[in-house]
Backbone as a printed PyTorch tensor [residue, N CA C, xyz], in Angstrom:
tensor([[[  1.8000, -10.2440,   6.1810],
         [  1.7860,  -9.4980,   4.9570],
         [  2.5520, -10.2080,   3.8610]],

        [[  3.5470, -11.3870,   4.1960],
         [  4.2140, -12.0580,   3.1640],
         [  3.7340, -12.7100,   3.4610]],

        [[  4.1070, -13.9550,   2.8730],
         [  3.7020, -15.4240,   2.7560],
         [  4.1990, -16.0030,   4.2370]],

        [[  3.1580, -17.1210,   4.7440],
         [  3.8610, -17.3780,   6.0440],
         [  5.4130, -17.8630,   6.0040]],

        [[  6.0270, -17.5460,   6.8150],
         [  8.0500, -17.8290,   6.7430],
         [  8.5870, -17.0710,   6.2130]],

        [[  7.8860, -15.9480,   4.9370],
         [  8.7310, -15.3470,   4.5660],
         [  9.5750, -14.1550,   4.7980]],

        [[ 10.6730, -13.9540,   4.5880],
         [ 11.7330, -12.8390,   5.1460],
         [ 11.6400, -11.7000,   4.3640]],

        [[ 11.6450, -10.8160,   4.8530],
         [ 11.6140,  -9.6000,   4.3400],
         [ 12.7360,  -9.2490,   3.5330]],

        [[ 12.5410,  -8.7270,   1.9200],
         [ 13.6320,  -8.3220,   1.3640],
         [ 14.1900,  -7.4730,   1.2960]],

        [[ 15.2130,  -6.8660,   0.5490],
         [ 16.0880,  -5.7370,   0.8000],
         [ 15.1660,  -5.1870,  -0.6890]],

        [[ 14.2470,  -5.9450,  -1.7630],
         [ 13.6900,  -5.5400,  -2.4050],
         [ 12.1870,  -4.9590,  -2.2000]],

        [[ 11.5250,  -5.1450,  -0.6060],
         [ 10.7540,  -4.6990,  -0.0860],
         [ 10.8050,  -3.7680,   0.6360]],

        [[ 12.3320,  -4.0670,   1.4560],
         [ 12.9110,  -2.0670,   1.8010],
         [ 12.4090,  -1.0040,   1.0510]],

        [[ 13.0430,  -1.6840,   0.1910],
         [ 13.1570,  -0.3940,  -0.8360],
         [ 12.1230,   0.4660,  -1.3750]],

        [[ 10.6180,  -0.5550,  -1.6400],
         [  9.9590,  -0.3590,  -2.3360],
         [  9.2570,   0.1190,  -1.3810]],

        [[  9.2690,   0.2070,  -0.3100],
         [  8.4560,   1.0340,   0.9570],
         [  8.9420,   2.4810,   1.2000]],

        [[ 10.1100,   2.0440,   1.2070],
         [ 10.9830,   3.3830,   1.1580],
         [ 10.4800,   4.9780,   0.1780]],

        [[ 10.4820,   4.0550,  -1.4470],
         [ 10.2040,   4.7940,  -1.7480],
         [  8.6730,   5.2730,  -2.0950]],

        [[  7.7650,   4.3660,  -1.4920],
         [  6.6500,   4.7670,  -1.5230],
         [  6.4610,   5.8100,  -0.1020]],

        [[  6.7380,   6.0650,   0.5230],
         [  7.1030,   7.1640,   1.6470],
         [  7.0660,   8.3230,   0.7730]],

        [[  8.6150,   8.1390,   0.4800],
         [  9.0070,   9.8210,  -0.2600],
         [  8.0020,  10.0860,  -1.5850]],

        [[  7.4630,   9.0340,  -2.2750],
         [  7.0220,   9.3640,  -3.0860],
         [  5.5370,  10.1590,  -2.9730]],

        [[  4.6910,   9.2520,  -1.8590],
         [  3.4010,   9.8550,  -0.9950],
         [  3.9080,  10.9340,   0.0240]],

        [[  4.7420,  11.3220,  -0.0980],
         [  4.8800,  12.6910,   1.4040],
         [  3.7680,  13.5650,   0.9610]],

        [[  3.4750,  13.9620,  -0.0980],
         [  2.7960,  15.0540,  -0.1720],
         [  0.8620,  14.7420,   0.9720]],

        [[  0.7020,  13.9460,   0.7870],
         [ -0.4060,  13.2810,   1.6520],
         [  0.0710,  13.3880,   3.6340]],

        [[  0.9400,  14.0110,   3.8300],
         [  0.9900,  14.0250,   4.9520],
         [  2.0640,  13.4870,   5.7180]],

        [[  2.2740,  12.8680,   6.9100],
         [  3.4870,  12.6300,   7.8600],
         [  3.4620,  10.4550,   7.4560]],

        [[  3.9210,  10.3840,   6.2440],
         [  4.2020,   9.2360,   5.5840],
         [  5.4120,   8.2930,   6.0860]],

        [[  5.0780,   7.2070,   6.8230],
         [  6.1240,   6.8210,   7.7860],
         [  5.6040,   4.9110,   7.0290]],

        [[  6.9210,   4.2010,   7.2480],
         [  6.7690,   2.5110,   7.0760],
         [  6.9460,   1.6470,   8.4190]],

        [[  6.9590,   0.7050,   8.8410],
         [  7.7030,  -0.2770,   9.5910],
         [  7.7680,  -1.3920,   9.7620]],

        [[  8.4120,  -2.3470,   9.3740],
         [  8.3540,  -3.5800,   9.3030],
         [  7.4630,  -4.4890,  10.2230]],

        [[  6.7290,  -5.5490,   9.5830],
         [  5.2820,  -6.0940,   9.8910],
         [  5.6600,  -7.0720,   9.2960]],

        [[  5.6440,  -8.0060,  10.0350],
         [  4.8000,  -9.5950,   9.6350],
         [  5.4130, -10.0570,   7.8510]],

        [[  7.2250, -10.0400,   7.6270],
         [  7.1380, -10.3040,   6.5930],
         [  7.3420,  -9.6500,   5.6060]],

        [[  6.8540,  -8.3230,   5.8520],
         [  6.4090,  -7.1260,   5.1330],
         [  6.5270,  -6.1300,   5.6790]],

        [[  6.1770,  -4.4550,   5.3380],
         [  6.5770,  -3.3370,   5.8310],
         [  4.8510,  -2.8560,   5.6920]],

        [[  4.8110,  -2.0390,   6.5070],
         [  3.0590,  -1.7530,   6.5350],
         [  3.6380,   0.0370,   6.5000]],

        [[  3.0440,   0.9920,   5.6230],
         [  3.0520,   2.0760,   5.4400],
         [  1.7190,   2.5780,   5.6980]],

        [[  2.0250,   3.8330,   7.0600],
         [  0.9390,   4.6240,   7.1410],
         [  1.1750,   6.2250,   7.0630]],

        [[  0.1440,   6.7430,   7.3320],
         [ -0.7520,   8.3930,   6.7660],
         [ -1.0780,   8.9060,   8.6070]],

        [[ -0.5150,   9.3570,   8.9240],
         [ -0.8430,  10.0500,  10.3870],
         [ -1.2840,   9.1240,  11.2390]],

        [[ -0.3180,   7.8580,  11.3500],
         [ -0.4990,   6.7600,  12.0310],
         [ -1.3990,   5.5940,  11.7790]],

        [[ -2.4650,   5.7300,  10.6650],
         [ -3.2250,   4.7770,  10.4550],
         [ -2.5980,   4.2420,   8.9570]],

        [[ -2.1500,   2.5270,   9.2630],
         [ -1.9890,   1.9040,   7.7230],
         [ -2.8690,   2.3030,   6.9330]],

        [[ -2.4000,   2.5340,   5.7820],
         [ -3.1190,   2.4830,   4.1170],
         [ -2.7930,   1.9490,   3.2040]],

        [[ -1.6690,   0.9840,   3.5890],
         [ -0.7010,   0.3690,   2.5120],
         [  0.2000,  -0.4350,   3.2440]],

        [[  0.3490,  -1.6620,   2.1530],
         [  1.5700,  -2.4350,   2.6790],
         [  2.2210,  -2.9610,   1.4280]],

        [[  3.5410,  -3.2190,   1.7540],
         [  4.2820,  -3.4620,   0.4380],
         [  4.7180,  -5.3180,   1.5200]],

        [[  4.2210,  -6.2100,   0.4720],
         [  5.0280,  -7.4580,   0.6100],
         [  6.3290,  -7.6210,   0.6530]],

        [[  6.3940,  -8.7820,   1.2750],
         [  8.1170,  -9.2720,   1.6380],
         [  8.7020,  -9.6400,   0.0820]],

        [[  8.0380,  -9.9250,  -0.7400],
         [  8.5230,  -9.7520,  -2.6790],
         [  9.0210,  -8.1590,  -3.1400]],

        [[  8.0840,  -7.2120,  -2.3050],
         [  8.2740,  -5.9980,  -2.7110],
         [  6.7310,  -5.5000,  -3.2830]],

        [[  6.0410,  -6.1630,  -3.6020],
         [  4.6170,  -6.0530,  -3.8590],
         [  3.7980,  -4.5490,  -2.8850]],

        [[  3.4850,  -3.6380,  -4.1000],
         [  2.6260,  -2.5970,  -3.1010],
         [  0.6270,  -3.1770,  -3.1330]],

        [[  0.3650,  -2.7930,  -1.9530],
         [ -1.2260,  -2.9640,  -1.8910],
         [ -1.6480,  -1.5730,  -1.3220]],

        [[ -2.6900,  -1.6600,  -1.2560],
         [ -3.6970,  -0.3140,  -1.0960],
         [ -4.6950,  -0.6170,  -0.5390]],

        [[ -5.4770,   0.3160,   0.8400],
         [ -6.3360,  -0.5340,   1.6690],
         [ -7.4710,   0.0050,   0.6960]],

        [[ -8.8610,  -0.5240,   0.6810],
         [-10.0330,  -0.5810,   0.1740],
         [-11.0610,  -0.3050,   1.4900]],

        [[-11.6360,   0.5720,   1.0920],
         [-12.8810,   0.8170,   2.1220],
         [-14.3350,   1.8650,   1.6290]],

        [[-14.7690,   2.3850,   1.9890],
         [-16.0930,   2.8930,   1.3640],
         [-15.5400,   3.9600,   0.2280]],

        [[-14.6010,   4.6910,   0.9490],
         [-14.3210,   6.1800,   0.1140],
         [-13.4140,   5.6370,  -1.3600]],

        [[-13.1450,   4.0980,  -1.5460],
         [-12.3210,   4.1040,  -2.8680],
         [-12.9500,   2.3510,  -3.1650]],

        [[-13.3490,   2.2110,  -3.2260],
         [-14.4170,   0.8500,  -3.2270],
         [-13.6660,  -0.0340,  -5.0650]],

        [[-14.3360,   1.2110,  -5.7750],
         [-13.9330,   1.4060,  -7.0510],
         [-12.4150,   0.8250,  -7.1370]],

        [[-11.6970,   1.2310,  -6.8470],
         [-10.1160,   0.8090,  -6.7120],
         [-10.3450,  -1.2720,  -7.2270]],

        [[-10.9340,  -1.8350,  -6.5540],
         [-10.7160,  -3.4300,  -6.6910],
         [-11.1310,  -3.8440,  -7.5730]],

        [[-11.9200,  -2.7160,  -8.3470],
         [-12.6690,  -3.5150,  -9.7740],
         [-11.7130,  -3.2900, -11.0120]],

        [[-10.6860,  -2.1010, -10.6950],
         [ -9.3350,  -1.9780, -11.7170],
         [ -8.8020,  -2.9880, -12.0600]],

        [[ -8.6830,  -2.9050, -13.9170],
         [ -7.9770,  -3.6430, -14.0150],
         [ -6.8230,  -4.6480, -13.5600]],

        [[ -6.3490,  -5.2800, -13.3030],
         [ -4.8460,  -6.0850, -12.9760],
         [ -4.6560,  -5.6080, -11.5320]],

        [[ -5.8440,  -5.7570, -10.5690],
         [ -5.7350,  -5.1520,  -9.0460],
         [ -6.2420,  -6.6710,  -8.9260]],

        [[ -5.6700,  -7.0500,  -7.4850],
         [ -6.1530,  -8.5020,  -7.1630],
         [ -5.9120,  -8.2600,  -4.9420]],

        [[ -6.8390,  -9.0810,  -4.5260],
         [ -7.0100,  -8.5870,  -2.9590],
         [ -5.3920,  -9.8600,  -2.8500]],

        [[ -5.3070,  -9.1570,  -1.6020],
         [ -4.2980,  -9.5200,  -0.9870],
         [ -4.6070, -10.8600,   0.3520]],

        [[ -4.9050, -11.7530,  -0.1410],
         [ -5.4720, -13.2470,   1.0640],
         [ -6.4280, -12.0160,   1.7060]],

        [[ -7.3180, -12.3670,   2.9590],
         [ -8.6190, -11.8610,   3.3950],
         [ -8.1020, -10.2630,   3.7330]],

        [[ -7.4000, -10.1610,   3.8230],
         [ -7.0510,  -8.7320,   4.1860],
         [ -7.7340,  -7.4350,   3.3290]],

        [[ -8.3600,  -6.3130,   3.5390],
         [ -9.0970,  -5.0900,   2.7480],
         [ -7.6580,  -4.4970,   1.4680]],

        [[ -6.4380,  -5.3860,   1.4710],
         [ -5.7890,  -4.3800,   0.5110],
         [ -5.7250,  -4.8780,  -0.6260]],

        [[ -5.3780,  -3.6440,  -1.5270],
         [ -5.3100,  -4.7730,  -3.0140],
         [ -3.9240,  -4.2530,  -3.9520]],

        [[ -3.7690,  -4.8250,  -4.6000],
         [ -2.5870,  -4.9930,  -5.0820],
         [ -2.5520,  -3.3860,  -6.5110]],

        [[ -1.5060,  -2.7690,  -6.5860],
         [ -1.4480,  -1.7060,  -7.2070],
         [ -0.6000,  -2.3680,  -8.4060]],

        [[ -1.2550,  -2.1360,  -9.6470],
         [ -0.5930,  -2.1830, -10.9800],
         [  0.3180,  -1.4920, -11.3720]],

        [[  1.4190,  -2.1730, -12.2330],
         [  2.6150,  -1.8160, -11.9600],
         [  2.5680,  -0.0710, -13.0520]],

        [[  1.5670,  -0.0570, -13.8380],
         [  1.3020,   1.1360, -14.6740],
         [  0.3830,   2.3660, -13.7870]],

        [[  0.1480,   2.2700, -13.1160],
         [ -0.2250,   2.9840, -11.7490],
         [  0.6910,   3.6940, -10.7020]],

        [[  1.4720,   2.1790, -10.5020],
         [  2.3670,   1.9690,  -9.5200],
         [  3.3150,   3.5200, -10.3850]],

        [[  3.6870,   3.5220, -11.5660],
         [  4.6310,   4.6950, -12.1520],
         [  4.2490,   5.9640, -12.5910]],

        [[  2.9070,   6.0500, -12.4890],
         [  2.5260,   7.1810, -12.5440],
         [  2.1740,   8.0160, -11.2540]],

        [[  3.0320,   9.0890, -10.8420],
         [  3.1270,   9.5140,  -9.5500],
         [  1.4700,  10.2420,  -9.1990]],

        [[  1.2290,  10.7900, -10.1630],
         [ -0.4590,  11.4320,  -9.8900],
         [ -1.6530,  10.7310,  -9.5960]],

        [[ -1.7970,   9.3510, -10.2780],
         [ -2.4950,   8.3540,  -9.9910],
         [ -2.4940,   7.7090,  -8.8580]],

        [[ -1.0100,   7.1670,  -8.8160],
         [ -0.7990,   6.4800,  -7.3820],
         [ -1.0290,   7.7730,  -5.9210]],

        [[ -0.5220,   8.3560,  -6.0820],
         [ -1.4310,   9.7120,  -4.7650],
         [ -2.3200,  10.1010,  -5.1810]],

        [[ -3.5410,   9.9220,  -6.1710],
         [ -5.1810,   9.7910,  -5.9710],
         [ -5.6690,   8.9270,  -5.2360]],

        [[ -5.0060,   7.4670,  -5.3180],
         [ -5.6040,   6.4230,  -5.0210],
         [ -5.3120,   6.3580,  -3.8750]],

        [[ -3.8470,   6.5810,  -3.6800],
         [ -3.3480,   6.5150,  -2.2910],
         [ -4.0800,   7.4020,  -0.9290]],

        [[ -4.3740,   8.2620,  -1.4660],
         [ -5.3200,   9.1630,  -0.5920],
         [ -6.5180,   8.8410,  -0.1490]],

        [[ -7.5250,   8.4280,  -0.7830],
         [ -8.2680,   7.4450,  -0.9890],
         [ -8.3760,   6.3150,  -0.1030]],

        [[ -7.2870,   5.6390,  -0.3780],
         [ -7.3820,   4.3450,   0.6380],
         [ -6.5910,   5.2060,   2.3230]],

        [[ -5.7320,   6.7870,   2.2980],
         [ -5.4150,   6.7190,   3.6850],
         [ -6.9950,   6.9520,   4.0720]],

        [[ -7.8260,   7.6760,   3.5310],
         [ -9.4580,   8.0870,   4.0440],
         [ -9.7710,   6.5660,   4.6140]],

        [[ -9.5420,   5.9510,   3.7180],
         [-10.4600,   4.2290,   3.9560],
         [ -9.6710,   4.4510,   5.4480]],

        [[ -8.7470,   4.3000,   5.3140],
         [ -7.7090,   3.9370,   6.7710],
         [ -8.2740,   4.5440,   8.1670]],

        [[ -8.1590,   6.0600,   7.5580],
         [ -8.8040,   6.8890,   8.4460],
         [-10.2530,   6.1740,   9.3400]],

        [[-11.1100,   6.0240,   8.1020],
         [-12.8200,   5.5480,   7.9730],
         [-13.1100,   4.2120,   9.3710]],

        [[-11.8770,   3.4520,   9.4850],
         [-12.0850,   2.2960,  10.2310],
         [-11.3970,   1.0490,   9.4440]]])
């Protein structure tokens, strides 16, 4: 989920952290450190991972497709997630539309 070698920051803690509390309303919202990075899931299935920079992504799958053609969204190396804009990223209503969205994708397969 980071770059290969890279160490996980105390600025990627964080930013997982608070993408948890911030998505609770979506359900039993849990993180755990992965590869670099922290992988955040929705009733056990990832929907999100925040990079070892601190970088949030969002998985992509049938039910939010739309999501990758957004503006200033870019995929994350071959992986289905894509990167959440930082004007998104602060709007709490947006980011749990989308976020929901991609836990369905998660859900979906």
């Amino acid at each position: 989920m980071g770059k290969k070698g890279a160490k996980l920051s105390a600025n990627a803690e964080q930013a997982a952290s608070d993408l948890c509390e911030r998505l609770s309303t979506l359900g039993a919202v849990t993180s755990r450190k992965m590869f670099g990075g922290v992988g955040v899931f929705c009733d056990e299935k990832m929907f999100a991972i925040v990079d070892s920079e601190g970088k949030t992504f969002l998985k992509v799958g049938e039910s939010n497709d739309e999501f990758a053609a957004l503006p200033g969204v870019s995929r994350h190396g071959r992986m289905p997630y894509y990167s959440v804009p930082a004007d998104l990223l602060a709007d709490t209503d947006q980011l749990e539309k989308w976020a929901r969205l991609a836990a369905e994708a998660a859900m979906a397969g």
